[in-house]
VMD Tcl script that builds the backbone (N, CA, C; Angstrom):
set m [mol new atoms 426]
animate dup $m
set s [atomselect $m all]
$s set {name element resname resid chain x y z} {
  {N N UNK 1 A 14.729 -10.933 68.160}
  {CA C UNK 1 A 15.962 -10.227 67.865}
  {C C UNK 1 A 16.062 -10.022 66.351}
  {N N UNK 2 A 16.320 -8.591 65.986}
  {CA C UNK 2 A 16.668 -8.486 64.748}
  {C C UNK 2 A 18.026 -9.062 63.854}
  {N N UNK 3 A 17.865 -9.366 62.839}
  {CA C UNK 3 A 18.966 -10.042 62.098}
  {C C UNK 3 A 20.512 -8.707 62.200}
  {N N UNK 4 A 20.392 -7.578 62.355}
  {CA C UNK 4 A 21.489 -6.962 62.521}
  {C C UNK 4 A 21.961 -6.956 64.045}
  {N N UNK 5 A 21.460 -7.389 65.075}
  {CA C UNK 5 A 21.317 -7.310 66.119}
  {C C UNK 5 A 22.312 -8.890 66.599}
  {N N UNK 6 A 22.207 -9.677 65.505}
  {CA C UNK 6 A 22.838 -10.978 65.179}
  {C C UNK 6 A 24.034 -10.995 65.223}
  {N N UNK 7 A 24.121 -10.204 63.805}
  {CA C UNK 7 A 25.242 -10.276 63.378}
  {C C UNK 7 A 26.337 -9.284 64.617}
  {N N UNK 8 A 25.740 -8.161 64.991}
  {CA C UNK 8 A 26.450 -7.791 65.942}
  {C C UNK 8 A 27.045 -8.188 66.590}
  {N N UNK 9 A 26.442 -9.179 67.713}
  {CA C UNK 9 A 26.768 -10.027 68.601}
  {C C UNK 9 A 27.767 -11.064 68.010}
  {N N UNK 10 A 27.103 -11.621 66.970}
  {CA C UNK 10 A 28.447 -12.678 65.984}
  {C C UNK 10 A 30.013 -12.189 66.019}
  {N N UNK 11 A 29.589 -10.660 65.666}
  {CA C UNK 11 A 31.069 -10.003 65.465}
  {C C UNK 11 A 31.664 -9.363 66.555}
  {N N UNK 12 A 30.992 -9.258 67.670}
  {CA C UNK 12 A 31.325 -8.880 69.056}
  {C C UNK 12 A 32.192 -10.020 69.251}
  {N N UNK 13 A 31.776 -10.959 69.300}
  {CA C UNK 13 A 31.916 -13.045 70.012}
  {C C UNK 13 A 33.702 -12.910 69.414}
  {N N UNK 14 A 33.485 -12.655 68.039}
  {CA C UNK 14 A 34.436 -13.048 67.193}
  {C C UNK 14 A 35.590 -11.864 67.258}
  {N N UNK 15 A 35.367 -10.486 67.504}
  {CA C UNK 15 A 36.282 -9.398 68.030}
  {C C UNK 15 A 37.285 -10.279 69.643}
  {N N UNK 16 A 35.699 -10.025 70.443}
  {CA C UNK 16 A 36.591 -10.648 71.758}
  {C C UNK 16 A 37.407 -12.016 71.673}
  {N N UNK 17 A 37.242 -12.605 70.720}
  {CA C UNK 17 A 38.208 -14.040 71.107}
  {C C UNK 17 A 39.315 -13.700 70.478}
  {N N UNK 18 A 39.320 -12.784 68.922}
  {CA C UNK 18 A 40.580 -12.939 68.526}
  {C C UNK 18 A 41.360 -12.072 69.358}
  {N N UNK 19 A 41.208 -11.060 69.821}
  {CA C UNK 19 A 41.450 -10.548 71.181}
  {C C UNK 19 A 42.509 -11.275 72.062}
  {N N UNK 20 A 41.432 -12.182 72.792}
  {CA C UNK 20 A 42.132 -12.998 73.719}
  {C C UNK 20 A 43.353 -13.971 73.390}
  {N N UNK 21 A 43.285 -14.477 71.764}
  {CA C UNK 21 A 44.234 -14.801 71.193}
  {C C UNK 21 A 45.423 -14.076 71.144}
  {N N UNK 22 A 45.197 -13.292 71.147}
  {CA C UNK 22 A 46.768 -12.032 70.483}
  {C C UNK 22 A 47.224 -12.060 71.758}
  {N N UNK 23 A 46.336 -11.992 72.788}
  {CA C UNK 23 A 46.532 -11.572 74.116}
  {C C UNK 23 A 47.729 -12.844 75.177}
  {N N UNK 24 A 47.047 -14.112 74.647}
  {CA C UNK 24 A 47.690 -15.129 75.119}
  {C C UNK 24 A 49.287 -15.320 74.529}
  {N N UNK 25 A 49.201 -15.029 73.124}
  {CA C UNK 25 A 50.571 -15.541 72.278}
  {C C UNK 25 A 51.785 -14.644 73.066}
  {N N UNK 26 A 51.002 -13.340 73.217}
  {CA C UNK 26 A 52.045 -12.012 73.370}
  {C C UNK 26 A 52.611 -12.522 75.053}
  {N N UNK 27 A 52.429 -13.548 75.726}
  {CA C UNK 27 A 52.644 -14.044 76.839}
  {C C UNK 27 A 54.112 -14.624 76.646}
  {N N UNK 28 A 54.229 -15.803 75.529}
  {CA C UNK 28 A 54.957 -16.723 75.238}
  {C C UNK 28 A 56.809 -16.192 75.638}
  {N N UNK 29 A 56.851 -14.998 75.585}
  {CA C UNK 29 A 58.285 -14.344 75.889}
  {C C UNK 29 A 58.293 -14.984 77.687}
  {N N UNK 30 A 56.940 -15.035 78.033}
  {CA C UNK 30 A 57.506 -15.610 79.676}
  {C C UNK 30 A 57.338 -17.110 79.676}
  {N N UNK 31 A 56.323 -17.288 79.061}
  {CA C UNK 31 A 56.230 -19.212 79.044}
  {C C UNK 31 A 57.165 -19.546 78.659}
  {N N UNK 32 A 58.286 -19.447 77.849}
  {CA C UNK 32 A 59.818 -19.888 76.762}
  {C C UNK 32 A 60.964 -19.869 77.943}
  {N N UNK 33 A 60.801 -18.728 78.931}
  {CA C UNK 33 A 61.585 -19.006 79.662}
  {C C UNK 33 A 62.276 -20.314 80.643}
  {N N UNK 34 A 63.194 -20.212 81.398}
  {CA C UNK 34 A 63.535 -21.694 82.555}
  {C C UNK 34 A 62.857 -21.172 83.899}
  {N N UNK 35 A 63.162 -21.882 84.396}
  {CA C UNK 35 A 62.636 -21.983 86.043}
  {C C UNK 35 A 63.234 -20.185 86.483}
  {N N UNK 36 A 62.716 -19.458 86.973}
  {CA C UNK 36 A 63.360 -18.582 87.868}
  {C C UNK 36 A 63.446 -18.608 89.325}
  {N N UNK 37 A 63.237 -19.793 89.781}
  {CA C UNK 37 A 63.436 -20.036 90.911}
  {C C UNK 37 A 64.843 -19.183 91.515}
  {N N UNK 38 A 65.955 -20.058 90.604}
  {CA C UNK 38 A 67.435 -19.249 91.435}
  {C C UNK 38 A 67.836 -18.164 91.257}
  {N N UNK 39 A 66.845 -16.982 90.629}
  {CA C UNK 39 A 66.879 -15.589 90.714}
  {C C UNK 39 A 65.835 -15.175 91.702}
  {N N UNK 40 A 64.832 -15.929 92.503}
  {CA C UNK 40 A 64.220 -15.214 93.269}
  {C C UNK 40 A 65.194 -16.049 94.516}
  {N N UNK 41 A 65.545 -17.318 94.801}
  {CA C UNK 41 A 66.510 -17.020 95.590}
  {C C UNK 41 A 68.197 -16.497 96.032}
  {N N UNK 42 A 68.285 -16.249 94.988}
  {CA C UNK 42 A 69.751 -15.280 94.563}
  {C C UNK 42 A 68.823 -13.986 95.600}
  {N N UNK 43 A 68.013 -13.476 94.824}
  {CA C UNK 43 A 67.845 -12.092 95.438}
  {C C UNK 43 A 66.859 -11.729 96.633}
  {N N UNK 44 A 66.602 -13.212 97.423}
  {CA C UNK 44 A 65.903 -13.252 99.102}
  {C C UNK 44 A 66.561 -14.427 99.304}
  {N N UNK 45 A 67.671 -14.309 99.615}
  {CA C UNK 45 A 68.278 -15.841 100.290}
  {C C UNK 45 A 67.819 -15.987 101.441}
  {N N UNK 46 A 66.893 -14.990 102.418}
  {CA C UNK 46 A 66.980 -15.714 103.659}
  {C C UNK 46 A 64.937 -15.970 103.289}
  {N N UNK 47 A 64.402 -15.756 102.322}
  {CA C UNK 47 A 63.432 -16.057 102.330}
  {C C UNK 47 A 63.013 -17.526 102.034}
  {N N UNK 48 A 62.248 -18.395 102.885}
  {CA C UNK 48 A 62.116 -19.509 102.270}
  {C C UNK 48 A 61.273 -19.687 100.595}
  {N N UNK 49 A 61.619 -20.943 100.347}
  {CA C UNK 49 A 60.940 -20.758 98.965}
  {C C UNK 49 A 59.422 -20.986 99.169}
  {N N UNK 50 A 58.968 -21.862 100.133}
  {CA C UNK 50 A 57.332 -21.416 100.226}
  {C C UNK 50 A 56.748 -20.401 100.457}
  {N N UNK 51 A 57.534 -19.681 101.056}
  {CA C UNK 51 A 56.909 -18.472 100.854}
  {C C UNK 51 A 57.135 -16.908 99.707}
  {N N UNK 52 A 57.903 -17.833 98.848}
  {CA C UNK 52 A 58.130 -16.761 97.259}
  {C C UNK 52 A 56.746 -17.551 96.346}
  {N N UNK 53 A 56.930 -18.932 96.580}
  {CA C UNK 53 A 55.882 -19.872 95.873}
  {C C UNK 53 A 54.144 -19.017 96.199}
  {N N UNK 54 A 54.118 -18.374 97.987}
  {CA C UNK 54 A 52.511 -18.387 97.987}
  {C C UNK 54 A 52.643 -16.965 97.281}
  {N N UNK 55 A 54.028 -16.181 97.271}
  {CA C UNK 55 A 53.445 -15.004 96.433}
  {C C UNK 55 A 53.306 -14.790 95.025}
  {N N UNK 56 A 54.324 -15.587 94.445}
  {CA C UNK 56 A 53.992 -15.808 93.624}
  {C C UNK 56 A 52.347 -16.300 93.091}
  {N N UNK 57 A 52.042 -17.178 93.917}
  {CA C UNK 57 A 50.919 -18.041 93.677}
  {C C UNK 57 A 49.430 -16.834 93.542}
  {N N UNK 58 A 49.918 -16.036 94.645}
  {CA C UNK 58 A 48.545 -14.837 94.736}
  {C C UNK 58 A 49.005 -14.122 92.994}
  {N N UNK 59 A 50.387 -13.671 92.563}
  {CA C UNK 59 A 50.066 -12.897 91.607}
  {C C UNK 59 A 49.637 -13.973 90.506}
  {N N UNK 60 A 49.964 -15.106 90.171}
  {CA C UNK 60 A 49.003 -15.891 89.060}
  {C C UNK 60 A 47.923 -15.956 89.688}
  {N N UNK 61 A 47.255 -16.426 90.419}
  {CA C UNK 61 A 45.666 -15.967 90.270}
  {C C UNK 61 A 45.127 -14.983 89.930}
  {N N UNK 62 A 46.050 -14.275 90.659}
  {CA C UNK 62 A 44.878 -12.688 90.884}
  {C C UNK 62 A 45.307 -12.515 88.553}
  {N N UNK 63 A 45.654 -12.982 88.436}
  {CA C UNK 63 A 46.359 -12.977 86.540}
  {C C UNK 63 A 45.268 -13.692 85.818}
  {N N UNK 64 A 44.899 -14.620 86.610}
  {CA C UNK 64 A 44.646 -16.084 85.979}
  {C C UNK 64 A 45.137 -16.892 84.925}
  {N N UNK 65 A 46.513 -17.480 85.748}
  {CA C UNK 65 A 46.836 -17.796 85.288}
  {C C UNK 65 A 47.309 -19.166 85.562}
  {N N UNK 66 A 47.724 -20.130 84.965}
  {CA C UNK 66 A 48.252 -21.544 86.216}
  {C C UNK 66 A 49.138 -21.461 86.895}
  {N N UNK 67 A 48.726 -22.510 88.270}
  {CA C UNK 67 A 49.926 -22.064 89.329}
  {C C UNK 67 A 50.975 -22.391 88.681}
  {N N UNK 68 A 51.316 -23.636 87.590}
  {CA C UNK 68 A 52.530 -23.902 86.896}
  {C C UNK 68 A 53.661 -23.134 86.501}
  {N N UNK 69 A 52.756 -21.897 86.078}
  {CA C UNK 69 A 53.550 -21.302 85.514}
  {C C UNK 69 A 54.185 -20.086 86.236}
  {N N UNK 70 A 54.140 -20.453 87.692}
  {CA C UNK 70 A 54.436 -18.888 88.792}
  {C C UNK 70 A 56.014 -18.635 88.578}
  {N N UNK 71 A 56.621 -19.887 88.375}
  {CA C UNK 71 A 58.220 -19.460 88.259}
  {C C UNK 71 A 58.834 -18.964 86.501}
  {N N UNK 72 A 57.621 -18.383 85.864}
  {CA C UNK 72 A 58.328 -17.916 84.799}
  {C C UNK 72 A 58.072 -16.569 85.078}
  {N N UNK 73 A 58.051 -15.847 86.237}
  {CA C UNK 73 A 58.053 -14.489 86.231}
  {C C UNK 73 A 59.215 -14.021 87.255}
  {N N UNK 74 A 60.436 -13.417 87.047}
  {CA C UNK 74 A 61.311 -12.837 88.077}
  {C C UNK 74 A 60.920 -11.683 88.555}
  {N N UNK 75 A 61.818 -11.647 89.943}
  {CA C UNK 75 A 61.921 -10.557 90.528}
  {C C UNK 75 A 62.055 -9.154 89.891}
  {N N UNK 76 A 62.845 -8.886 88.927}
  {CA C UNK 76 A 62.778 -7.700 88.041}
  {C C UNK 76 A 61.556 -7.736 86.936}
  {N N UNK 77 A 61.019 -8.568 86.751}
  {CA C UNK 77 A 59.531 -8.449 86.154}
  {C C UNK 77 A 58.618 -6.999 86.584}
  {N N UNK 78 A 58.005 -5.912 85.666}
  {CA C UNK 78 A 57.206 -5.207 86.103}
  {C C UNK 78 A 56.038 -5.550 85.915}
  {N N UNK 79 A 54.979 -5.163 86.585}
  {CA C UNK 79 A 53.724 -5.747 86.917}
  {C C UNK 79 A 52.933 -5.496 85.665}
  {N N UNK 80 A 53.041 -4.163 85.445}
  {CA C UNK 80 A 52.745 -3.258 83.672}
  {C C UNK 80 A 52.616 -4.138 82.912}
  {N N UNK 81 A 54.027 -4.180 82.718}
  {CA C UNK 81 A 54.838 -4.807 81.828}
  {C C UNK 81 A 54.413 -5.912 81.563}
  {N N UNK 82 A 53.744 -6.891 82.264}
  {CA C UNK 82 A 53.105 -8.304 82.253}
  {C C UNK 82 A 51.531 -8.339 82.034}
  {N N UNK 83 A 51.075 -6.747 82.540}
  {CA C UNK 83 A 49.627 -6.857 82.590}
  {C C UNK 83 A 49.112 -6.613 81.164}
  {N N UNK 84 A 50.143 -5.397 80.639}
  {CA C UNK 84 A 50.221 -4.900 79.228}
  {C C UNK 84 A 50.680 -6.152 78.002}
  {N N UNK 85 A 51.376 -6.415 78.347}
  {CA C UNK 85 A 51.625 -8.293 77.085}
  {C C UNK 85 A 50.303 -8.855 76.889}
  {N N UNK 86 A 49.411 -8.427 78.480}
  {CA C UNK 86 A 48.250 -9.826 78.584}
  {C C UNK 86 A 47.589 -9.299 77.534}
  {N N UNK 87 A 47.163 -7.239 77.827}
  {CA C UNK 87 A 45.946 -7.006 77.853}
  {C C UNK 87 A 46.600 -5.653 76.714}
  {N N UNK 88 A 46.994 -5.786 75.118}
  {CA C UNK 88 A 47.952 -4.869 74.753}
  {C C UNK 88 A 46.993 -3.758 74.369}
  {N N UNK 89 A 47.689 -2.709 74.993}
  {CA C UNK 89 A 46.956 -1.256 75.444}
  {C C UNK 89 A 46.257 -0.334 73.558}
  {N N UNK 90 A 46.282 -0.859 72.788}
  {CA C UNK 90 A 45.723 -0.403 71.309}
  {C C UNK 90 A 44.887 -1.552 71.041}
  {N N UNK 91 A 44.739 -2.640 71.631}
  {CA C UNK 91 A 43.807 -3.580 71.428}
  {C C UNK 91 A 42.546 -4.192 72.414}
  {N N UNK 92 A 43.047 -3.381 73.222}
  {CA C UNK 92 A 41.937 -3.892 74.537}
  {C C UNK 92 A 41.596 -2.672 75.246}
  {N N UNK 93 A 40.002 -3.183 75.936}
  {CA C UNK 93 A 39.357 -2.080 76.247}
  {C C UNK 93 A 38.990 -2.703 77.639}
  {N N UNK 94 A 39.137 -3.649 77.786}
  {CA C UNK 94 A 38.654 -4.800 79.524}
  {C C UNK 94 A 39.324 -5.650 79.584}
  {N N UNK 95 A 39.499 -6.232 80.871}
  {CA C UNK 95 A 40.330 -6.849 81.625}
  {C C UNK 95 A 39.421 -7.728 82.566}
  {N N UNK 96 A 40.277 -8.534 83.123}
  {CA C UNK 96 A 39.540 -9.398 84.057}
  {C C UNK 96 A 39.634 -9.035 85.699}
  {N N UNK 97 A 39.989 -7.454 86.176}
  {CA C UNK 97 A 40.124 -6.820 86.857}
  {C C UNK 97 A 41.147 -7.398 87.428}
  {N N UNK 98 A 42.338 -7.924 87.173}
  {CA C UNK 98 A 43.510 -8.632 87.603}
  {C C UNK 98 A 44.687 -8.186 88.458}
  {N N UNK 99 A 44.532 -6.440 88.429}
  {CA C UNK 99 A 45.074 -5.883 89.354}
  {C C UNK 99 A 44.258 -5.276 90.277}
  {N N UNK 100 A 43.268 -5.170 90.312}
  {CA C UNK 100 A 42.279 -4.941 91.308}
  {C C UNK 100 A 42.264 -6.112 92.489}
  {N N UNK 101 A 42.088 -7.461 91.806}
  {CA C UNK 101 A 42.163 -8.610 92.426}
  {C C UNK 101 A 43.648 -9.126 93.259}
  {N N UNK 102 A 44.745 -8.611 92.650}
  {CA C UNK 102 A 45.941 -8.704 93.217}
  {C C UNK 102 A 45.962 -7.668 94.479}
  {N N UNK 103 A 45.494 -6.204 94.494}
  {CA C UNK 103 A 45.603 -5.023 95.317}
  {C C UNK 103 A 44.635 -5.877 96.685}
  {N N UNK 104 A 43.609 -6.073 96.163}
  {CA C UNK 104 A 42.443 -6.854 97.429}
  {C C UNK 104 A 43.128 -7.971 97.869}
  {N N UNK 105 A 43.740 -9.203 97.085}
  {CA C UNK 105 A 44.126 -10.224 98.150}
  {C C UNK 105 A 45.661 -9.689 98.778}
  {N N UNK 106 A 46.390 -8.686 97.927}
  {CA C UNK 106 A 47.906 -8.193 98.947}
  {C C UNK 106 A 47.120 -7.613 100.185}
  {N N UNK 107 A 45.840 -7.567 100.329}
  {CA C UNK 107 A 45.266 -6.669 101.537}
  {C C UNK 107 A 44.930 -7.455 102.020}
  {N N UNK 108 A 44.224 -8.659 101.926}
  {CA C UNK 108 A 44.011 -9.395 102.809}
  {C C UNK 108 A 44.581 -10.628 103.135}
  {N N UNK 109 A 45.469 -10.584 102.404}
  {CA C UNK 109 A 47.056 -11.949 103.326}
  {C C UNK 109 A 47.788 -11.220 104.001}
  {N N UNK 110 A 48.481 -9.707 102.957}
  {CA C UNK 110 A 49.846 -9.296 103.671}
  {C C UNK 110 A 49.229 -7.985 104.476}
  {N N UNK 111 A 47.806 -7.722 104.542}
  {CA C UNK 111 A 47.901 -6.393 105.237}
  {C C UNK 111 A 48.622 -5.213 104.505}
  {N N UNK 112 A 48.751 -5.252 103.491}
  {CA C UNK 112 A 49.563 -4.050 102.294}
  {C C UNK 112 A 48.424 -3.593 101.891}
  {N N UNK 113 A 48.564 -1.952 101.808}
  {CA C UNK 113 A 47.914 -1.363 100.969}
  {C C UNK 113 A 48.468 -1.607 99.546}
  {N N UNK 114 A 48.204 -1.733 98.393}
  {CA C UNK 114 A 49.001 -1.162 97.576}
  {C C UNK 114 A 48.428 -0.263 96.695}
  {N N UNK 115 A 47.389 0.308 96.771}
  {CA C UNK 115 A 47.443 1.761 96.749}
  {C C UNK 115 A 48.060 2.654 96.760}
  {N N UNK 116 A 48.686 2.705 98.501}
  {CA C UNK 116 A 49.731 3.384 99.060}
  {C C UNK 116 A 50.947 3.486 97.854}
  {N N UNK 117 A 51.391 2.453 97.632}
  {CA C UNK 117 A 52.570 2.379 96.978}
  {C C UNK 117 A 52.901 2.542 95.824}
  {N N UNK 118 A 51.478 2.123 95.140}
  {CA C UNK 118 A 51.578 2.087 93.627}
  {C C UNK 118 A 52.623 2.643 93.360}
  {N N UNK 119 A 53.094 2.324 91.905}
  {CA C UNK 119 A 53.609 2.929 90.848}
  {C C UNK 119 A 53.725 1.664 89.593}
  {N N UNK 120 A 53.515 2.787 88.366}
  {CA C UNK 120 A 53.470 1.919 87.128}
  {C C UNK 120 A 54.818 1.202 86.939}
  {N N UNK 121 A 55.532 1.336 87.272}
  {CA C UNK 121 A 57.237 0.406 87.198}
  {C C UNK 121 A 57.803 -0.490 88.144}
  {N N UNK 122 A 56.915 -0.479 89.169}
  {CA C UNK 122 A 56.659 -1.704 90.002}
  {C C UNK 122 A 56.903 -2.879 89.492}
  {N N UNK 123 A 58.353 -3.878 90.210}
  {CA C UNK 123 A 58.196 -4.798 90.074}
  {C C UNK 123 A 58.464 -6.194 90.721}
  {N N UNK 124 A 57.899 -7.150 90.294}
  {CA C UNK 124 A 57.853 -8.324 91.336}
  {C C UNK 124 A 58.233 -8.628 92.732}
  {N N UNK 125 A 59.637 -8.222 92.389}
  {CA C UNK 125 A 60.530 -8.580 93.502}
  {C C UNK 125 A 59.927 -7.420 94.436}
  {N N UNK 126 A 59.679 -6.034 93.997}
  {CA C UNK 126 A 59.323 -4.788 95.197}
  {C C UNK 126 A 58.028 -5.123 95.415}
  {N N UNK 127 A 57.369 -5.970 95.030}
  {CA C UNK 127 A 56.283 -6.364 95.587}
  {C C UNK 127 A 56.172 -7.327 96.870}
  {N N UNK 128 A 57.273 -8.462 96.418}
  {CA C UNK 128 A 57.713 -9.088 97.442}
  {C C UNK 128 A 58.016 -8.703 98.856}
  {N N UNK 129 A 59.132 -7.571 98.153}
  {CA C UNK 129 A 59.828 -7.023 99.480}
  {C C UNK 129 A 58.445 -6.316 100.619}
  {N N UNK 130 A 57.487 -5.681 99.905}
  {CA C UNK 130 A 56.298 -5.220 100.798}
  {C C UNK 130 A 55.557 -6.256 101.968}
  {N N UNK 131 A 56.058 -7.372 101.286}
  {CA C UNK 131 A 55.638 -8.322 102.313}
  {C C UNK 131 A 56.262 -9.444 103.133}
  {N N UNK 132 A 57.611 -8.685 103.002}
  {CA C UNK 132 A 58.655 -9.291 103.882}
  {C C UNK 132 A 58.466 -7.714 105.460}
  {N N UNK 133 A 58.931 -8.304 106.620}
  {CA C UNK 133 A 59.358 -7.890 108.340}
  {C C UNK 133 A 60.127 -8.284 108.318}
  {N N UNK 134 A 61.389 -7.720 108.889}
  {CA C UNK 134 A 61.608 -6.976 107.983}
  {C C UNK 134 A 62.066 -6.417 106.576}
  {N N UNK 135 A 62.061 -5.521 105.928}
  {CA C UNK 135 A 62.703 -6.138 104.414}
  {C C UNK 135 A 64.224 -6.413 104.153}
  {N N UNK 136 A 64.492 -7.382 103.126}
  {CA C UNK 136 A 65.372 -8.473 103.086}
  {C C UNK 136 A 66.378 -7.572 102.008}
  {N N UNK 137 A 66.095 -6.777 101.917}
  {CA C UNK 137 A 67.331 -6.334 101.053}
  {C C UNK 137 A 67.719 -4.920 100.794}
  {N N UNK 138 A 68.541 -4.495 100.870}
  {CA C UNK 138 A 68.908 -3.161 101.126}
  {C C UNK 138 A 68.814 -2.088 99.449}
  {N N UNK 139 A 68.335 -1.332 99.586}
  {CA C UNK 139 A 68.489 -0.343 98.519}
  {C C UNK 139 A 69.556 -0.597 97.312}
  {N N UNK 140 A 70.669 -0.911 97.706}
  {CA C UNK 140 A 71.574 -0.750 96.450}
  {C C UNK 140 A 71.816 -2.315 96.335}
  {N N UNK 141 A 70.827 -3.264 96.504}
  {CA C UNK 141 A 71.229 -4.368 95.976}
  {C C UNK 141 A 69.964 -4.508 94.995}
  {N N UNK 142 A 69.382 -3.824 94.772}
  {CA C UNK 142 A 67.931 -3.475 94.050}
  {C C UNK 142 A 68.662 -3.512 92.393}
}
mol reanalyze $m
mol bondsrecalc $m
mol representation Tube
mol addrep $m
């Protein structure tokens, strides 16, 4: 390997981490938060909480992120909006395919396309609701 061929890679190594740095801090607006537990059951009271916990649980993975931290994201959370903090759109060029990975396992727990549904302003809670029979909350309580 040539010595510029080095340094490349040196400064590749050292691009991508500070990267991932900026990427993690710009998170901290959701880690600072409290529990949102009693806003996801404020807004599915008849849903049990194990089952806000496993959805939650699919969108931190499919994030990678710890299960710890599934209750710092509410129902009015947009998906964007969280993917964009991770991955900020003038600084990043790849991802850890994290919504790809969320679209494949909503397909294979809940049977959801979300394809079908997309939209960039999508959020948490209307994600939820896709995988509630029937859904738990009516239009104007949205």
């Amino acid at each position: 390997m040539k010595p510029y061929e080095i340094y490349f890679f040196i400064v590749l190594f050292l691009v991508s981490v500070a990267l991932a740095l900026l990427g993690k801090g710009n998170l901290e607006s959701y880690w600072k938060r409290r529990c949102t537990g009693n806003l996801w059951k404020r807004r599915y009271p008849l849903s049990p909480k194990k089952e806000i916990r496993t959805f939650l649980d699919i969108f931190v993975d499919a994030f990678h992120f710890k299960k710890s931290r599934r209750l710092a994201f509410a129902p009015s959370d947009k998906v964007m909006d969280i993917y964009e903090t991770k991955y900020p759109p003038k600084w990043t060029m790849l991802d850890a395919l994290e919504l790809e990975v969320l679209a494949m396992n909503f397909q294979k727990i809940y049977g959801v396309n979300l394809e079908r549904c997309w939209r960039t302003d999508i959020t948490l809670g209307e994600l939820f609701e896709l995988t509630q029979s029937p859904p738990q909350v009516t239009p104007t309580e949205r």
